[in-house]
C-alpha positions in Angstrom: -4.8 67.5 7.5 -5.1 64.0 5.5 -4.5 60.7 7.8 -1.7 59.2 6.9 -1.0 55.2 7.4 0.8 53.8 10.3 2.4 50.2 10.7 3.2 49.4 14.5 4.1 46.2 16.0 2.5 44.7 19.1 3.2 41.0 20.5 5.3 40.0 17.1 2.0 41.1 15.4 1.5 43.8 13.1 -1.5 46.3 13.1 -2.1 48.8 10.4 -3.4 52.3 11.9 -4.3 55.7 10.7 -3.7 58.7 12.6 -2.6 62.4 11.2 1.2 63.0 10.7 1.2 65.2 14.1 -0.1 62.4 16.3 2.5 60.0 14.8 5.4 60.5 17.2 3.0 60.1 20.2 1.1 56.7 18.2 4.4 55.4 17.9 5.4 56.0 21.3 1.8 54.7 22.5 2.4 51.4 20.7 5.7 51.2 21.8 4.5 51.6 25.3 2.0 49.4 25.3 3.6 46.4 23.4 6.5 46.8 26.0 3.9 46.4 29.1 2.3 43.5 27.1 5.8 41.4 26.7 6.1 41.8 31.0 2.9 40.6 31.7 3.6 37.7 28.9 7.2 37.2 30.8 6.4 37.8 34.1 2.7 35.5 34.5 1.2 32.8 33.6 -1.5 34.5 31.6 -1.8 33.4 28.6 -3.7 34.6 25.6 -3.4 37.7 23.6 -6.8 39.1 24.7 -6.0 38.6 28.4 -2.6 39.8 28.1 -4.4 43.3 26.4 -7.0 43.5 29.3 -4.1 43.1 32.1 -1.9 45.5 29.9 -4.9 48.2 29.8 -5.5 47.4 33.5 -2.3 48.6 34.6 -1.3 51.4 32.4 -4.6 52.7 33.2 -4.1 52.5 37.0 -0.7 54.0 36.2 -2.6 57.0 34.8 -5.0 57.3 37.6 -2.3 57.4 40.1 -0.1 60.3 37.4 -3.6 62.1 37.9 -3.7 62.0 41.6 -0.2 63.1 42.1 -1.2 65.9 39.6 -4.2 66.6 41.6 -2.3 66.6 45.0 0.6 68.6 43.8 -2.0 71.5 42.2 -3.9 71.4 46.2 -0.8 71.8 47.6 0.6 74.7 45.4 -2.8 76.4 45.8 -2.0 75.6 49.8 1.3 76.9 49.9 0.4 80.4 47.4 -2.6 81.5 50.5 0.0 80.8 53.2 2.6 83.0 50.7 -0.4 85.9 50.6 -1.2 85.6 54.4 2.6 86.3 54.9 2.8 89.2 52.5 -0.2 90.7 54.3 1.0 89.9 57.5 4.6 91.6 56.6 3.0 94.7 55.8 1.3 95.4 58.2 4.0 94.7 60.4 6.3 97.0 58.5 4.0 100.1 58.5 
């Protein structure tokens, strides 16, 4: 599949990107995303400097994603939890019943 040529906006500043036709909802939605983090650390500090504005911007979405992946983690732990507690209480119901 040929890449095609993508024009997204970050911080009034425009970056050309490849990507392949696929992937361009979720590029689009990435840059959206990001440039929407980048304007409230821009609004809401005193940073100042595109560069620093980028590293706070990664910073946080990435701790956003690390706390998604715990949640993730916690909820699959749980699940597995709550399916050998279902299976003890099958078994348990069976023998009861016979």
């Amino acid at each position: 599949m040929a890449a095609i040529s993508l024009k997204i906006r970050i911080l009034d500043k425009e970056y050309q990107v490849n990507c392949k036709p696929d992937e361009r909802e979720a590029l689009e939605r990435s840059a959206e995303l990001l440039n929407d983090k980048m304007e409230e650390i821009r609004q809401g500090s005193h940073i100042i400097g595109l560069e620093r504005i980028a590293v706070m911007a990664a910073l946080n979405l990435s701790h956003d994603l690390i706390r998604i992946e715990n949640s993730a983690k916690q909820d699959a732990e749980a699940s597995d939890v709550l399916q050998s507690m279902d299976s003890k209480l099958d078994s348990v119901l069976a023998d009861l019943s016979c």
